[in-house]
C-alpha positions in Angstrom: 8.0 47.1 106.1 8.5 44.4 104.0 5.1 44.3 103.0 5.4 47.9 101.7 8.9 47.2 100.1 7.5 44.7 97.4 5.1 47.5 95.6 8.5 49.6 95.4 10.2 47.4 94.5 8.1 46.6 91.6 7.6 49.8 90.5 11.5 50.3 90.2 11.6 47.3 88.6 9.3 48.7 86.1 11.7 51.6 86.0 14.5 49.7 85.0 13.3 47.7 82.4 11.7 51.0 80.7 14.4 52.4 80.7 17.3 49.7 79.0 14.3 49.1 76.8 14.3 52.7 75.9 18.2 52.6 75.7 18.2 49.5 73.2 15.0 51.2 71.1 17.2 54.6 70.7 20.2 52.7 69.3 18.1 50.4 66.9 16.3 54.1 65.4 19.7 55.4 64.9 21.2 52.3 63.3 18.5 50.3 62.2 20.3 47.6 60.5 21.5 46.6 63.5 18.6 44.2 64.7 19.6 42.9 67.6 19.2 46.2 69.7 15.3 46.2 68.9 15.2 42.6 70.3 16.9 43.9 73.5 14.8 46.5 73.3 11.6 44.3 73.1 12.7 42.1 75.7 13.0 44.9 77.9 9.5 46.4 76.9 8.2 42.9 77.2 9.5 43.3 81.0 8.9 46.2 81.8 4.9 45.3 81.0 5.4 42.0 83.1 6.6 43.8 85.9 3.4 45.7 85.7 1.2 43.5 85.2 2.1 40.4 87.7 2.3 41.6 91.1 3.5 38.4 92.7 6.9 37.6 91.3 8.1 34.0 92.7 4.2 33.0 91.6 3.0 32.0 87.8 -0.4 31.8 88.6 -1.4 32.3 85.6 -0.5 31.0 82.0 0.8 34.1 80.6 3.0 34.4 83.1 5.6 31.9 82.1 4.5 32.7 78.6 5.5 36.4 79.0 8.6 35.7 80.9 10.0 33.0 78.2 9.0 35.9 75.3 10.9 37.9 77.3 14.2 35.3 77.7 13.6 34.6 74.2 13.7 37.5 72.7 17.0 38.4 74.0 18.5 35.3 73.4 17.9 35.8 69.8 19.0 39.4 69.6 22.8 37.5 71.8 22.5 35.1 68.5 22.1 38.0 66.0 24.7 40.4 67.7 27.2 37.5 67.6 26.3 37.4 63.6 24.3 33.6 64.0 20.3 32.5 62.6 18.1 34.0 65.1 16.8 30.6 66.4 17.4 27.1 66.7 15.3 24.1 67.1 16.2 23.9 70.6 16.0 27.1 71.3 12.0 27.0 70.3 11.9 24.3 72.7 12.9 25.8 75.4 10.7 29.1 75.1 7.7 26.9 74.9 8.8 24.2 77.6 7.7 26.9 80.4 4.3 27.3 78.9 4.1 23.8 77.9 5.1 22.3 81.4 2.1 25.3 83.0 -0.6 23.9 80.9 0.1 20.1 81.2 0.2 20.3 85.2 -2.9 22.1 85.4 -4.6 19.7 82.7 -3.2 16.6 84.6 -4.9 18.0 87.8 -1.2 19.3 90.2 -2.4 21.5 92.3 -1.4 25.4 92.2 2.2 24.7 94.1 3.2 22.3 91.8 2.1 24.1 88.8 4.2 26.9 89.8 7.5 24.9 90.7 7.4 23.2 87.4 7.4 26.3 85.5 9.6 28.1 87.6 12.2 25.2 87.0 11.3 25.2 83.3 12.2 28.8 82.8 15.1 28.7 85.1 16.5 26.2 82.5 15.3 28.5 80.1 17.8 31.1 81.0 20.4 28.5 82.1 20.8 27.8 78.6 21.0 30.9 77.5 24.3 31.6 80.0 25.5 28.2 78.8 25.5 29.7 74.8 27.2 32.6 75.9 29.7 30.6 78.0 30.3 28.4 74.6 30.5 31.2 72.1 33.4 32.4 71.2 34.9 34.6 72.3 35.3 32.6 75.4 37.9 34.4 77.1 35.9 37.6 76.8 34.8 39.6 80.3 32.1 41.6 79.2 30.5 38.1 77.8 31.4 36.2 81.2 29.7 39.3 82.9 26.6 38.3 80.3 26.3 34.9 80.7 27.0 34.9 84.9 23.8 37.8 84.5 22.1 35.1 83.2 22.6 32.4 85.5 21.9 34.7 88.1 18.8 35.3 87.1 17.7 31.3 86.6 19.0 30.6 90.1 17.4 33.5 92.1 14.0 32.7 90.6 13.9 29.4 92.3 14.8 30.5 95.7 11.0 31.0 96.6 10.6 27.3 95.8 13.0 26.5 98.6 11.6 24.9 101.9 11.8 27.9 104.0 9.0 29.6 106.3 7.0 32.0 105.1 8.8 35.5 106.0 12.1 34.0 103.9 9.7 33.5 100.8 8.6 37.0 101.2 12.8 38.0 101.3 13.5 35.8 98.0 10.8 37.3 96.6 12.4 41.0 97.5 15.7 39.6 95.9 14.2 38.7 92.8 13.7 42.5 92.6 17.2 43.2 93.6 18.7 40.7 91.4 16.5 42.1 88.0 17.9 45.6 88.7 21.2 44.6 89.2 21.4 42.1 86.5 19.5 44.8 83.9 21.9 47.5 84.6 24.4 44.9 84.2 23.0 43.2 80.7 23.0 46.5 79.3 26.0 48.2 79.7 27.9 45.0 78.8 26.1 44.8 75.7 26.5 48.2 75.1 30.5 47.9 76.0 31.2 44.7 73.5 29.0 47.4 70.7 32.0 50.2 71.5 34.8 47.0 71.2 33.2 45.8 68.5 33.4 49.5 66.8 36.8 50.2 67.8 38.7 46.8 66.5 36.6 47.7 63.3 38.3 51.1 63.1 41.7 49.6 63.9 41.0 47.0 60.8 40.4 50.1 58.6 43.5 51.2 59.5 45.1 48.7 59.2 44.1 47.4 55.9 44.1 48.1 52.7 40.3 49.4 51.4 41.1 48.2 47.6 42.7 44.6 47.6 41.7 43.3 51.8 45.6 43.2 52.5 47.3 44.9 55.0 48.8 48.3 54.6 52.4 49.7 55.7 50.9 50.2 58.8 49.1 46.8 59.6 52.2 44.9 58.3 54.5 46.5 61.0 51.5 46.0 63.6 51.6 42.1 62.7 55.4 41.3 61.9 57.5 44.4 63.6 58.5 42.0 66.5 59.4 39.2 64.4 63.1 38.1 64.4 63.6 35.7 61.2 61.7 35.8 58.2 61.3 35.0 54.9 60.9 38.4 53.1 58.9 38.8 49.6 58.3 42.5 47.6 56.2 42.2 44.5 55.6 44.4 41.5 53.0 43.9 39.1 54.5 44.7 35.5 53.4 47.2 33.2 50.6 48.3 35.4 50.5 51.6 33.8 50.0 50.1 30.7 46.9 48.0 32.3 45.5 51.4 33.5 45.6 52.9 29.9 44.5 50.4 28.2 42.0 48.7 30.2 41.2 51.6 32.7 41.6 52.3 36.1 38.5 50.2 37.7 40.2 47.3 35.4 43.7 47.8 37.1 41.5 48.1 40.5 40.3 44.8 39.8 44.3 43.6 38.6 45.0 44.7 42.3 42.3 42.5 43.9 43.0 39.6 42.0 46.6 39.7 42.8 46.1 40.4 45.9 43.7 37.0 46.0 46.2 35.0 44.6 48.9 35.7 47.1 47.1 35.4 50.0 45.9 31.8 48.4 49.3 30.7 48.6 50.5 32.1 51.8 50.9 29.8 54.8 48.8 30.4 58.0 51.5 32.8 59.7 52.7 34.4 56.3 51.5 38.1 56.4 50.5 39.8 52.7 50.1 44.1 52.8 49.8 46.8 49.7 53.0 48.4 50.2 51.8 51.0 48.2 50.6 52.1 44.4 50.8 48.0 42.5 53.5 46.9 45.0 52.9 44.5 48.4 55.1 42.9 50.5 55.2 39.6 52.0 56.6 38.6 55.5 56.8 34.6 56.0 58.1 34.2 59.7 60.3 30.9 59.8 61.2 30.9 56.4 64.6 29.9 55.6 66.1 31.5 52.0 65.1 28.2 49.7 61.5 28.4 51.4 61.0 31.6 50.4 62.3 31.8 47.0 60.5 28.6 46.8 57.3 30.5 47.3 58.3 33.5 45.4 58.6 31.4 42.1 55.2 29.8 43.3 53.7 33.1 42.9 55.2 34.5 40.0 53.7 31.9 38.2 50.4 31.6 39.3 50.1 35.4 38.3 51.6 34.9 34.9 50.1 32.1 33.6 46.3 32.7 34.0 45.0 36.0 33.1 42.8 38.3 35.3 39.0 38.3 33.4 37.9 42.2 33.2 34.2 42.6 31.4 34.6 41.3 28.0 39.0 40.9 28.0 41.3 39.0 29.3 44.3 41.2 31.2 47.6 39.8 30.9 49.7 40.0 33.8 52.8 39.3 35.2 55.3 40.2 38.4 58.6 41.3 39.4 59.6 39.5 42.3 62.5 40.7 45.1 63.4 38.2 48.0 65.7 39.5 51.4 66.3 37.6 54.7 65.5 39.3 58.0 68.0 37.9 60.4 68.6 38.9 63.6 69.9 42.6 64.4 68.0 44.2 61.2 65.0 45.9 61.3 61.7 45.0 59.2 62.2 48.1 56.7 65.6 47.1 56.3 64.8 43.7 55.3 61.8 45.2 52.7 64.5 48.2 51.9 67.0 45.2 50.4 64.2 42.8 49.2 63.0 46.2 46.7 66.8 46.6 45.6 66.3 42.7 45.1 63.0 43.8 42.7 64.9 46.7 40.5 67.5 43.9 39.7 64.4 41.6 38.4 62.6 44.7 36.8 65.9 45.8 34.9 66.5 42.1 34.3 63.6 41.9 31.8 60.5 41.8 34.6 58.5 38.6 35.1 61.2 37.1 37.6 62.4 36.1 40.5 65.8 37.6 41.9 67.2 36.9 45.4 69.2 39.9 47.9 72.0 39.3 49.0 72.8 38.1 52.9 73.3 41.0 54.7 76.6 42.9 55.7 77.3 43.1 59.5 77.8 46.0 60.9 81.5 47.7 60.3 81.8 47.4 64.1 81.1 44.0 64.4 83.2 43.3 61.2 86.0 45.0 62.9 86.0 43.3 65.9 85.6 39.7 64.1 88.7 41.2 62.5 90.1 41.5 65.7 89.2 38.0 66.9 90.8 36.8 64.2 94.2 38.3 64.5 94.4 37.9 67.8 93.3 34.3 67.7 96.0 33.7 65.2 98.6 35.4 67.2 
């Protein structure tokens, strides 16, 4: 029976890899930039013909064997590097796909009889795929379940190809050999739906960036700032208005304001600390939230801003487009919500504008709430009585 499994096996096997091969291929002919799915792809097809082509897996008889294997390991390994946006290859990397190879040849050339030959490159491309988990394991992101799922694939694979070189009797060589079968379905099916997952997470968190973020300038919009800073409790609070932009527009022309926009929005972020948050509140006004910020802090970095947008011009073409900024400042203490804070940082903003523009203006603290100020009232009385 087991003699008759191993055939089936195979041809399954063969199965398999044709088919996540054909999987990977699809994707790369709708999206063709995207090269990593043809090097899945071809490590499949690559596979698929080994699978084929070798009837005893557990056995490199011959020197394409580890040769085809390591293409195979190789090629997916660089479409893992290209999908996570690195250089396809590394100097290592090259190593390791010709070590298996390498080690085949030199123990046949020194004379190590057929056994030996094949433990040396079974252990070769066991490392071979070893490292390849060990990259994934390393790369960020680490704490990622579908690229655990990857690499632990992967080391399954380099540890399951060495069971037939394990001193057991003849029938449990036979059953290792079986689960190398078992373990290149499994780990396939597994390979490729993962990969396929992280593609669909990798989508979606680029769909929630666009809508988050403003397509012009690269800040965040309304949207994206309440998504960041909604649950903070104190911040420093900053609403800016470029001046004149209208002017700018008819003057210069829109794709010159477009590029006022940008460059404002470049020289705010420049400034901002690590935690401050910068969105396009709308039309040439954005918003600012600085958690942690006391008042002086924030003025302090208001009036650091006004002047880096006044003092250098933004280059457009052939002109140089003065600019300048109205700046409001608020507190958000505890109790008031995030619009409120930007609601009395933009009353802060029409005092600069009507001021004469080009300045700084601060809100004032906020009022408590008529209940609470009664009942402080209260306290009060009573305390005194």
């Amino acid at each position: 029976m087991t003699e008759l499994s191993v055939p089936t096996l195979q041809f399954t096997d063969f199965l398999v890899f044709g088919a996540c091969a054909a999987i990977f291929l699809c994707n790369w002919l709708l999206r063709r930039q995207k090269t990593y799915f043809l090097c899945f792809g071809a490590s499949y097809a690559v596979c698929a013909a080994m699978a084929v082509w070798f009837v005893d897996f557990g056995y490199y008889g011959s020197i394409w064997s580890p040769f085809g294997w390591s293409l195979a390991g190789a090629t997916f390994w660089i479409g893992l590097r290209l999908f996570d946006g690195r250089p396809a290859v590394t100097a290592p990397m090259i190593g390791l796909f010709l070590l298996p190879t390498a080690t085949h040849l030199g123990l046949t050339l020194a004379g190590v009889g057929p056994a030996g030959v094949n433990a040396g490159s079974t252990i070769a491309y066991a490392l071979h795929e070893g490292a390849a988990a060990l990259y994934i394991f390393r790369s960020p992101p680490r704490r990622s379940p579908l690229r655990h799922l990857i690499a632990w694939a992967l080391l399954a694979i380099a540890l399951v190809i060495c069971l037939p070189l394990l001193p057991v009797p003849e029938t449990s060589i036979r059953l290792s050999i079986i689960a190398i079968f078992i373990v290149d379905h499994i780990t396939s099916i597994l390979l490729t739906t993962a990969i396929l997952a992280l593609e669909a997470e990798r989508a979606h968190a680029a769909m929630e960036r666009m809508a988050r973020t403003d397509a012009l300038t690269g800040a965040l919009n309304r949207q994206g700032l309440a998504a960041r800073a909604g649950g903070v409790a104190e911040a420093g609070i900053i609403v800016a208005d470029l001046d004149h932009f209208k002017a700018i527009n008819d003057r210069f022309g829109h794709a010159a304001g477009d590029a006022v926009l940008r460059d404002f929005a470049g020289r705010a972020a420049a400034l901002l600390p690590e935690d401050g948050h910068l969105a396009r509140l709308g039309g040439e006004e954005f918003g600012i939230v600085l958690p942690g910020h006391d008042d002086n802090a924030t003025a302090y970095l208001a009036e650091r801003l006004r002047r880096a947008v006044g003092t250098v011009p933004v280059l457009w073409r052939e002109s140089a487009v003065p600019i300048t900024v109205s700046i409001g400042v608020a507190m958000l203490g505890a109790g008031e919500t995030l619009n409120e804070s930007l609601e009395r940082a933009d009353g802060a903003l029409y005092d600069a504008k009507t001021g004469g523009r080009n300045r700084v203006r601060i809100a004032a603290a906020r009022r408590p709430a008529p209940a609470a100020a009664a009942s402080a009232v209260c306290h009060s009385a009573c305390t005194a009585a």
